[in-house]
Every structure is written in C-alpha cells, then in structure tokens.
N, C-alpha and C positions, 0 to 999 in steps of 0.2 A: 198278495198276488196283484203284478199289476196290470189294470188290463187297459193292452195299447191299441188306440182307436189308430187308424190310416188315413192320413187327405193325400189324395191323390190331383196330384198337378201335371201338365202334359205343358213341357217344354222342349222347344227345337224340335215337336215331335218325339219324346221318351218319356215315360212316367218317371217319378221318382216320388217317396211319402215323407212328411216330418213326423214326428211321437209329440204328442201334448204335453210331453216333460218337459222333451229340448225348449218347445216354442216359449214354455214358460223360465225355465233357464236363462233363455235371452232375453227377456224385456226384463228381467232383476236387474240383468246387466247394464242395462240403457239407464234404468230408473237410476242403480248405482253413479252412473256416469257423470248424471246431469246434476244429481244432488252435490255431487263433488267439484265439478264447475261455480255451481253456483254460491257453493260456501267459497268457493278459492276467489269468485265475483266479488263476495261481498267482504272478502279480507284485504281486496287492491281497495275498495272504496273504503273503508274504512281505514284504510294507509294514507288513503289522498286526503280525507277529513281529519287524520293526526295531522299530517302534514301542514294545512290548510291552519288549525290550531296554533302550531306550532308559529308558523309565522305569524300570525297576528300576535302571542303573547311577545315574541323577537319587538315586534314593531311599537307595541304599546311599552314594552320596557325602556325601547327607544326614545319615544312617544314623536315618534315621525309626524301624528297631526298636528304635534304645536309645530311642527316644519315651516318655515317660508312658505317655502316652494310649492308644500302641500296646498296652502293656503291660496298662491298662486295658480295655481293648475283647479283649484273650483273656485276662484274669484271669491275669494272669503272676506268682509270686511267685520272688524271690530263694533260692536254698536254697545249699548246703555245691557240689554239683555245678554250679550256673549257674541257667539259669531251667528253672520249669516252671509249662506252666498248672494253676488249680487242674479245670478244665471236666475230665473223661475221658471225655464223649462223642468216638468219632470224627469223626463227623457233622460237629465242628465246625471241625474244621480242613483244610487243603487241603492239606499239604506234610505226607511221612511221616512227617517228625518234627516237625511243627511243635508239638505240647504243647511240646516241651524246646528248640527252638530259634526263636527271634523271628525272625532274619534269613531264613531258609529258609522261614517262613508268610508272612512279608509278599511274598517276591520271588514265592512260588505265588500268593497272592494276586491281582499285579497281572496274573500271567499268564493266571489264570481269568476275569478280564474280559474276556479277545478270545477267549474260549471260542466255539466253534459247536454248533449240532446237538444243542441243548439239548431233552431229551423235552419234550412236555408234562404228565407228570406232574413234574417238575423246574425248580423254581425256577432262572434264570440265576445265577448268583455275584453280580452288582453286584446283583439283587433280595436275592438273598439275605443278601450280609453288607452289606447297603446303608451302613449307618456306615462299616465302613471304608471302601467307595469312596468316602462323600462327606467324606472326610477325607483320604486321598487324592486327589481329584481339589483340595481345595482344595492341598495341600500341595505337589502335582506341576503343576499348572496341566493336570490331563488333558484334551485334546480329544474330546467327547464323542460326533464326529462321527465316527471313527476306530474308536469300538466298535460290535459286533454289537446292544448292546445299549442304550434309553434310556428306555423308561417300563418302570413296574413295577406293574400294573395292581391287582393283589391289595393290594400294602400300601399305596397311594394307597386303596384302598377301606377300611380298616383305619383309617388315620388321621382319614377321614372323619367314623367311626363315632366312636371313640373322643374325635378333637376338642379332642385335650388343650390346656390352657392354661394350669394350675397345679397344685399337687401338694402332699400334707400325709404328716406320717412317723404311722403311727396303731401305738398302741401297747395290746393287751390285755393289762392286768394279768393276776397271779401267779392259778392255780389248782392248790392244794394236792393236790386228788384226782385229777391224771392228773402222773405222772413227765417227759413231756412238754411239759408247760404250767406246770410250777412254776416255771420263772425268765420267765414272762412271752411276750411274743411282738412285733416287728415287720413292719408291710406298709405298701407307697406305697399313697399312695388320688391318681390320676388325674382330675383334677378338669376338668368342661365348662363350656361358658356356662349349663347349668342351674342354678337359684337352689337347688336341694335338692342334697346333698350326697350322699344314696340313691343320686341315679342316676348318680352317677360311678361308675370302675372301680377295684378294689383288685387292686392287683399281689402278689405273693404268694410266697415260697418254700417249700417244705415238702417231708418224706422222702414218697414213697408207698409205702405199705404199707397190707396188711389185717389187720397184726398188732392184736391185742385185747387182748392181757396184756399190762399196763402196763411188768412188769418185764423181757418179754423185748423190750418197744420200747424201755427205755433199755438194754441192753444191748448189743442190736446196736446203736442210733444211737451207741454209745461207740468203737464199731469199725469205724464205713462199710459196715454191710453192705446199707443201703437208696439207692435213686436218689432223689435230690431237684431235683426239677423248677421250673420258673419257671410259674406260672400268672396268670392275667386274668380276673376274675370280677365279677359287679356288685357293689358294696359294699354293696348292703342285705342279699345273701348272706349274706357275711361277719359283720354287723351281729347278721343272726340267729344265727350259728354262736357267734360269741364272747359276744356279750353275753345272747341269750336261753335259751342250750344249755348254754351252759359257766360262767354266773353270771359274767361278767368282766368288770369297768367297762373303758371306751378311755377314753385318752385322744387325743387328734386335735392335731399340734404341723405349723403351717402353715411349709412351707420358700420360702424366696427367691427360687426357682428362678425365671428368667424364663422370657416362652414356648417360644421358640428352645431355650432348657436342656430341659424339659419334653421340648421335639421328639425331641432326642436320647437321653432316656430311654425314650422308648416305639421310637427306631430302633435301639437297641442290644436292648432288652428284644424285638423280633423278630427279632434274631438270635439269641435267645436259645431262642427255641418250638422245642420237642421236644427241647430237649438237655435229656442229664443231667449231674449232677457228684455222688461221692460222697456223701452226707449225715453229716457226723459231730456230736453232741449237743455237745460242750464247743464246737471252732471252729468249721467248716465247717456253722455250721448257718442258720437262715432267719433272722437277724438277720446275719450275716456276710456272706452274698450278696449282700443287699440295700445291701450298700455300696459295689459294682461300678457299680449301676444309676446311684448317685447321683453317683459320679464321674465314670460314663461322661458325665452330666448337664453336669459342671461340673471338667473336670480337675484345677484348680487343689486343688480338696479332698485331703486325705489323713488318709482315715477308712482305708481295709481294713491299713494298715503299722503302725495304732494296737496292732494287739490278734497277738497270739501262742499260748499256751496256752486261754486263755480268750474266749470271745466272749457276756456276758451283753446278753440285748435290750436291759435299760438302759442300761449301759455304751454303744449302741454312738448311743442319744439323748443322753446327755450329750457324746459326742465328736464329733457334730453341731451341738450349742451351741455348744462351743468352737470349733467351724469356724468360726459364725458365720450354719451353715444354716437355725437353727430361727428364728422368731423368740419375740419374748418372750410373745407373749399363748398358750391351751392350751386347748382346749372339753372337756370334760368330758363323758360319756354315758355314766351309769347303766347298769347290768345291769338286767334285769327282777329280780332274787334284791334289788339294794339298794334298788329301788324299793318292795318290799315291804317289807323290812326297816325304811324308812325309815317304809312308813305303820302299819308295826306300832306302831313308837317312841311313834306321834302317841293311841293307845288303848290305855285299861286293860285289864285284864284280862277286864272283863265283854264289851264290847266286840271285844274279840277273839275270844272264845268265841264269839259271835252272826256272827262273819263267814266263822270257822272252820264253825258248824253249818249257814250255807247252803252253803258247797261240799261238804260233806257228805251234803247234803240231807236234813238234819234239823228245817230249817222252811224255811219259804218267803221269800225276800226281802224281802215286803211282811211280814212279823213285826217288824221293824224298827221298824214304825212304831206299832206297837201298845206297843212294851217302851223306847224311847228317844224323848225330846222335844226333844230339841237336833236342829234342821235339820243343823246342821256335822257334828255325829257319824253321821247315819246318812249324812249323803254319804260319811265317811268307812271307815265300817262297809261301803255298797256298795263304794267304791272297790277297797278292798281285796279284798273276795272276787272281782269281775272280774279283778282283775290277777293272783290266787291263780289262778283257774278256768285263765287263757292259760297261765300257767309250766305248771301239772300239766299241762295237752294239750301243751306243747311239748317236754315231758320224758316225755310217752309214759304219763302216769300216768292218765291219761283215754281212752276209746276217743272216737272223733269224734260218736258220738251223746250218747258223755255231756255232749261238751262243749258240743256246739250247745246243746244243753235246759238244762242249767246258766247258761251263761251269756246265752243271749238270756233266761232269766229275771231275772240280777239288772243288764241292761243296760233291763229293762221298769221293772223297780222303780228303779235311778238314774234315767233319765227324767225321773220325776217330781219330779225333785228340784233341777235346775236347771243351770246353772254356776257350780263352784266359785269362790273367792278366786282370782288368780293365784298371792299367795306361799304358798298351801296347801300346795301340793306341792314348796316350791322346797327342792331336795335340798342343803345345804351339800357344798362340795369339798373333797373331803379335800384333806391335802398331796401338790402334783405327784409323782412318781416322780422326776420330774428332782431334785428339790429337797432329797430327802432324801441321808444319806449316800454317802461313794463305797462298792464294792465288796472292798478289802482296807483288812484291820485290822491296824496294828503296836502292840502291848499292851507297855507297858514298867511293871513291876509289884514291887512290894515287897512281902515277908509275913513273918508270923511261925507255925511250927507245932510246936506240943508247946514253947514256949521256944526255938526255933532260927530265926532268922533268915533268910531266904535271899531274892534275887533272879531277878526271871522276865525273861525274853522270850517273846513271843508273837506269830508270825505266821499270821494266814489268808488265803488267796489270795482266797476267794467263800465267803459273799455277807452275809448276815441272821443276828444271833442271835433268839434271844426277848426280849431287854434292848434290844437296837439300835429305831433306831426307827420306826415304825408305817408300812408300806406300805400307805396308803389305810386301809382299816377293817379289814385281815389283821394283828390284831392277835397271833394266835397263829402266827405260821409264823417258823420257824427252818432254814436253811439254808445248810450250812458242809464245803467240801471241804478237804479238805486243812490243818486247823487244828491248829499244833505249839506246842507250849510248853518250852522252855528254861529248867531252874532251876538255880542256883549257891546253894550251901549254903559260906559263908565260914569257918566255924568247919573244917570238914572238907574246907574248898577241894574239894567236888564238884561236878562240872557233869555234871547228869544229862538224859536227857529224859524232862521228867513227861507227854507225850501229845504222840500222832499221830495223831490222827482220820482216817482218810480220807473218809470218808461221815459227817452228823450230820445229821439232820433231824427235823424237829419239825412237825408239822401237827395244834393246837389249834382243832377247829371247834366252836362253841356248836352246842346240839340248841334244840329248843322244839317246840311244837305244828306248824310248819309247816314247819319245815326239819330234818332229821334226819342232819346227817352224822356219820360215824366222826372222830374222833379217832387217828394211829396214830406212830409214830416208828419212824426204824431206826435205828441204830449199831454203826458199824467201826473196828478201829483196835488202837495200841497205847495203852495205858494204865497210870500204874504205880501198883501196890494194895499192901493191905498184905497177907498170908498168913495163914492161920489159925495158923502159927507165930509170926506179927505182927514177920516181918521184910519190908520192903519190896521189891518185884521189877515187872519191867517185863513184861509181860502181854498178848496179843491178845486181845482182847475183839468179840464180836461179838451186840449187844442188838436187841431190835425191841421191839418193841410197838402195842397197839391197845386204845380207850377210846371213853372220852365225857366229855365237855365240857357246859359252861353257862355261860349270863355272867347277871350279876346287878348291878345298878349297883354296890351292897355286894354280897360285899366284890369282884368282879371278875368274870375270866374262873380259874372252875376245871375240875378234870381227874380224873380218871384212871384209870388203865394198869392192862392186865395185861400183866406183859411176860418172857420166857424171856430167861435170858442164857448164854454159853458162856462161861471163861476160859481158856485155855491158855497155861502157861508151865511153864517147869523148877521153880518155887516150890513146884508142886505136887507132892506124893508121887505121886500115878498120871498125874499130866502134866495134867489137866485139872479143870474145875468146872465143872456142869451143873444150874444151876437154875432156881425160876421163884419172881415176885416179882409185888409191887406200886408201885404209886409215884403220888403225888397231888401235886397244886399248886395253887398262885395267883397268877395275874399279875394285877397292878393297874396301872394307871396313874393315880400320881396327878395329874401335870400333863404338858402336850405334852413336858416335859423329865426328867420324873422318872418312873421305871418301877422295881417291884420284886417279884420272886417270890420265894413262899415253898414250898419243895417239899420233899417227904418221900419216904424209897423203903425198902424193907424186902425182902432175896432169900435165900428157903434154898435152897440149893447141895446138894442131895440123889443126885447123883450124880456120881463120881469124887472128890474130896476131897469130903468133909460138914462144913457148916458153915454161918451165919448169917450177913448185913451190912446191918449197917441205917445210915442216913447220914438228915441233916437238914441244910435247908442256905437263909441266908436272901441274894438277893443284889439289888443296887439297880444303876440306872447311872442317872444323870444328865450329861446331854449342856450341854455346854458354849457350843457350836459346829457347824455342820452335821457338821463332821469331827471333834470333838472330844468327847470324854465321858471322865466319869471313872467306875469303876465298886467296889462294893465289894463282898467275896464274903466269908461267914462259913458255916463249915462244921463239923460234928460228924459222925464217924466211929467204926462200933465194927462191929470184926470179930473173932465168936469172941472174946468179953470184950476185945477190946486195942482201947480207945478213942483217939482221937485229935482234937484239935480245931486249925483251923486258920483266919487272917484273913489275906486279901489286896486292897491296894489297887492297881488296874491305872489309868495312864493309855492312853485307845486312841486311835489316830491313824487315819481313815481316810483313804485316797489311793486 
C-alpha cells in the first residue's frame, strides 16, 4: 500500500499537489539524461584524440619533420649534436623539447590543434602558428570540420590591413659613426595596392636595447647578450630613421615574390610577433633573420645555409641575386646628408656662404636677391638652406621655434622664385652595393725588403680596405676582421706571420662649413716590427685614434690623426712600448679603377722601452675586374736609426 503524502503549491492563485513517486520518476530521468550526454561527450573527445593520432602517425610516416620547410618555419639549423632552433623564445614552441627536437614539435604541434578551453586572452594554436597548420592541413589533407577551431578573427583583421601583394629587400648603406650601423643594414618593405611606396610596411629585425655607448653595444651584440625581435612598422618611419637621422642612402632591390609567396611571409612573420632570439652582431643578426622570412616565402631558396661565421647585410643581397630573388633593376633614395652634399657641389664658395648665413640668420633670405642675378643660383642658394634648415631640426640641432621661423622664411623667399629644371636636382647613382666587390680577399703577393726577396699570402675574411673600391660616396671607410698575412723568405727558408689583425678600421669623414664629422680608427692584432735593437719580433699591437679630414677636388680626400699606440712583446727589455703619435694621409682617386694613398706616421714611444718610428708609405691598387685588383705597396721605415725599405706587389682575389 502506498501511502501518498501532498505538497501543496499555490500557483496563479490555484492549488495543485505532486506524489513523491512522480518527483522521484523525474530526476531518474534528468540523471539518465546527463549520463548519456556525457558518455556521447566523451565519445566526440575521444574521436578528436583518434583523430589527432591518426594524423601524427600520417605525418611521421611522411616524416614531414625532416621537411625543409618544417625546418624553416622553426628556424632549425644542423649542428655537431642534431638539430637546434635558432628562436630561444619559449613562447614558441609547443613540445619540451622542441628547440632540439623537430619530430616531438611537429607531433605537439598537430595535437594543439584539437586543443579546448582556450582563454580569451589566448590565441588558439592553428591562429597561432597559422603557417604551420596551413601546411599541414595541406600536407595531411586535415579535415577542418573535426577541429575546435576555424576562423582566426585577429589575423584575418591584420591581413586586411596590411594587404600585402609584393615585397622589395631595402638596404641602408654603411654608417661609419655608430659600431652598429657600419656594415650597413637589411628590412622587407611589404608592399599594397597603394601607388606610394611610404605607405607600405617595413618588416624589420633588430637587438633592443637602451644601450647608448656605442662600444658597449658591439660588444655585448658580439656575445648575444641582447633580444632581438621581429618588428612592422610604416616605411616612411623607417625612411626618416635611416635616411634623415642617420645620413644613409637605401637602396630599394624589388623581389619576385608572387602574392601567395608574400602571403606566407606576413603568415609566418605572425608567428613570429613577440618572440625573441638571441641577437649576435657577426651571425645572428638583422640581415640573418631576415632570410627565414624569405624562405618561409618561397622554400625552394637557400640563403640562411649560405653563410656561417659571417653574416654581412650585403653578402646576404648578393646571395638573393644568385637565388634569382632580386631582380635586376634597384631605385636609389638619397639621404637628406647627400642631397645636400649634392646641392653643395652645384655652388661656389660665395654662394654657399649666403646659404650658410641664412640658416644662421645672418641675413635674410630675400638678401639673395639683392647680391646674386642668376634666377638658377638663387633657387639654388634657397634650395639648399631649406633642406640645411630640415637636417639641423631633424638632428635636434634647432629647437622647433627656430625652425618654423627659419624655414617658413626661406620657403617665403623660394616662392618667388618658381619651379626649378627637373634634371636640377637629378642626383647621379652611385655604384650599386650589389655591384661592387665580394667580401673576402685572398692576396697572393711578391716582394722585395732590404734586398731579400720573399713571398706573401694573404687572407681576410670581411669586408673593405681604403684602396678596395668605393661603397657609394664612403670613400674613406676601411673595414677588416680578421686580416692575416703569410711571408716565406727563400733565402732563409722562413715562413713567418708578418700580421693578424683582428680588428682594423678606418673611418675618414670630410668636415666643411656644414657638416663636421670626427675622423677616428682603431687597431688590434699582432704585427711584426722591428726593435729599437732593430731585430725583427712578432708583437701585439693595440692603436686607435681620432682626426679630421677634408676633401678637396686637388689633391683629394686628406687626414689626420692623433693616435696613442701600446706594443707588447718579449722584444722589449721592460716587455712593452707606450706612445703617442701622429699620422697624415691622402687618398685620391684617380679613375673608378685607380686609387692611391699616400700616408705618413711618426710615434715616440716614451714609456717602457724609449724610442722613435717613423714610416712613409705610398700605395695604389687598381682593379682589374669587379673581383680582381692588383695592388702596389712601397714603404720606408726607420726605427731608432735602423731604416728599412720595402716593395710589394699583391694580386687580390675577391670571393
């Protein structure tokens, strides 16, 4: 018998009861419900986990991680141990060990696609390393119906934006006065359907830091102690950073890339945002990276296996020609520094003074017209002090009131003056960077010193002498690691080394009225000298110095130095030599092919050994061949009375 209790409920105003059977009737039902949800839950999740299976044994049967590509898309290189990537952001890999191991990232990989319960602060994995999914999905024939995941809202907005369709490798020449900037620099410029070239984006690698001393920024970037990140920026940024800030012509070299290729460099360059990878100045540095991007672009290339010890920006445009990537044609864009330089050329001296005294504000713009009767020269005259007026404000050499009032004065005075010629201004281009020599020299040399005969070799690794030939209009910069010389003396059958430079560089800048740079050199190394007992010994030598410069059509570009030197060697009775000197020069060029300096130095050594060295020394090289020159060195020596004179003729090979 059963006995039915009553709950009475008062609804809308009416009673009505349930029976304790029914209420328990219906929650069997619910419980039934949700158990059967939950098993049908765990039979899709364990379809995705076959699934997920499934493709990874596809993949490894493939074995997709010996892939290029794969290899490409996490920066893998071969080393002594196996693989490792070059990235050391964590962030970027999925599998513990995947920096060192390809097949354990790729198989984490496929698994983090059927990931769930992804934040919303958190990118999905297929948004995230989108390249590899859509190289995978093509590779594995993934069904896309089968993941958690299938739009990617943010980089669909991204692509939109950016729009890409074609792409140029853009290259800022050498700047002598930052350590950083002297072997030049490369960035992709992302190019839209807009007709200006401004409003595209420049892709970018670079160390960050707030470091300011120049010296302690090459020395950590020698060592990886900075992160160097992938950045996206407009290119007229850029534009202003390099060419109006740092005096540095671009050149702009258009690649092949089609759009699809393009595609895939801005899909890998997003899985690139926010990571970092070591930065180091010789390899790993913003010209090295950038050759990930390009092959993430277009597999088939093999630029990053090109290069080992060395990674120079130009080296890594010329190994782009040879791909096949660049093509032949190069657009050229002035610095505002050679645009001046250029309308300086154009006026004497009087004329320049009157352009010079309006940014000065020593007369008034409209003085011009009272002291010059040639229409063309005072355009000229104007011209130049407005494009004088913008450098000094952009170099911070102007407060912004001075500049407004400066220059909207001599833009009142041009005015009236009209529109120039077109080929007024039209700047001649220098020779491509591409175009000039490779980067190592093998010197195969014959000489004669003191009546003795003997044979050199000569190798340098990188990069520029002061005789090598002319990077754009940096005719005074010398730049050389690592440069050894090999002599065999026959009579005595000795094979000695007459020098190991590790460091040599040279940075010769002309001054004038409107530009005022230093002049300085450093030098490291061994070197072998004679002794003030005037027997010859092998010596570490460590020079610097800092000057001034000028160029003059006659007789050239001269110089010079005051410069301290150290010698230490066992030559010396107290073990070292500790002096300070001068030293002067002149580089000429006589033709595109012929270059020759003539330099003088004179050093008293007044501490630790005591003694004099004075050397004179005249040397030519004439270039043969883009790779080819021959050079001739004559030299006079006298240390502490024991003279010596010496001639050598080098054949140099560049490769």
């Amino acid at each position: 018998m059963f006995i039915l209790l009553r709950y009475n409920f008062r609804r809308y105003g009416q009673e009505f009861s349930v029976s304790p059977l029914f209420l328990a009737a219906f929650l069997l039902l619910i419980f039934a419900y949700k158990g059967f949800a939950a098993d049908s839950g765990g039979s899709q999740a364990d379809l995705k986990s076959d699934y997920a299976e499934e493709l990874i044994r596809s993949a490894c049967e493939k074995k997709l991680y010996e892939e290029r590509y794969w290899q490409v898309l996490l920066h893998y290189r071969k080393n002594l141990s196996g693989w490792e990537s070059l990235i050391d952001d964590p962030l970027f890999f999925l599998a513990s060990d995947g920096k060192s191991n390809p097949q354990s990232e790729l198989e984490a990989t496929i698994r983090a696609f059927f990931r769930e319960n992804i934040g919303n602060e958190e990118e999905h994995p297929i948004c995230r390393f989108i390249t590899r999914y859509e190289w995978l999905k093509e590779k594995l024939g993934i069904d896309a119906s089968k993941l958690p995941k299938s739009e990617c809202e943010k980089f669909d907005q991204v692509i939109k934006e950016v729009h890409p369709e074609s792409a140029s490798i853009v290259f800022p020449t050498y700047y002598m006065n930052s350590p950083a900037s002297m072997f030049g620099h490369t960035l992709i410029n992302i190019e839209t359907g807009q007709k200006s070239k401004l409003l595209s984006h420049a892709v970018n690698y670079a160390a960050i830091t707030d470091e300011t001393n120049g010296l302690f920024f090459a020395v950590k970037g020698l060592f990886g102690f900075y992160k160097g990140y992938y950045s996206i920026l407009p290119y007229y940024q850029k534009i202003q950073e390099y060419s109006d800030i740092s005096q540095r012509d671009i050149w702009e070299y258009s690649l092949n890339l089609t759009r699809a290729e393009v595609r895939k460099l801005v899909l890998h360059l997003w899985e690139l945002q926010k990571i970092y990878s070591d930065y180091y100045f010789f390899d790993e540095n913003c010209s090295y990276n950038i050759l990930f991007l390009l092959e993430s672009a277009r597999p088939s290339l093999n630029l990053s296996d090109r290069f080992s010890f060395w990674v120079l920006p130009i080296d890594t445009i010329k190994a782009m020609k040879k791909e096949g990537l660049i093509a032949e044609s190069a657009a050229y864009r002035p610095s505002k520094s050679t645009k001046i330089k250029y309308k300086l050329s154009l006026l004497n001296e009087e004329s320049r003074k009157l352009a010079l005294d309006i940014v000065q504000s020593k007369i008034e713009p409209e003085h011009i017209f009272s002291v010059i009767a040639d229409k063309e020269e005072q355009m000229k005259i104007a011209d130049l002090a407005a494009e004088y007026i913008q450098y000094l404000y952009v170099r911070k050499k102007l407060s912004k009131e001075q500049y407004q009032s400066l220059f909207l004065k001599a833009l009142k005075a041009r005015s009236k003056l009209g529109k120039p010629e077109d080929e007024l201004y039209d700047i001649p281009e220098p020779p491509r960077p591409d175009s000039v020599h490779e980067s190592k020299k093998l010197s195969i040399a014959a000489g004669i010193r003191e009546g003795e005969s003997f044979v050199e070799l000569g190798y340098r690794p990188v990069f520029s002498s002061l005789l090598d030939t002319d990077y754009g209009y940096n005719e005074g910069i010398q730049i050389e690691f690592g440069a050894t010389k090999l002599r065999y003396y026959p009579n005595d059958n000795d094979l000695l080394l007459e020098s190991l430079n590790f460091i040599d560089i040279v940075s010769v800048s002309p001054r004038d009225d409107f530009f005022k740079p230093y002049s300085w050199k450093a030098n490291t190394g061994f070197v072998r000298k004679t002794a003030p007992d005037g027997e010859d010994s092998l010596v570490y030598r460590l020079n610097a110095g800092a000057g001034l410069a000028a160029y003059h059509e006659y007789p050239g570009l001269c110089y010079l130095f005051a410069e301290p030197e150290l010698n230490i060697g066992g030559a010396y009775n107290k073990g070292y030599a500790l002096g300070l000197g001068f030293s002067a020069g002149i580089l000429k060029t006589i033709s595109p092919s012929w270059k020759c300096h003539l330099s003088a130095k004179s050093v008293f050594f007044g501490l630790g050994d005591t003694y004099r060295e004075d050397m004179l020394s005249l040397s030519q090289s004439i270039r043969i061949r883009q790779n080819n020159s021959i050079t001739l060195d004559m030299s006079w020596k006298n240390t502490d009375h024991h003279a010596q004179t010496e001639a050598v003729m080098s054949w140099n090979i560049f490769f």
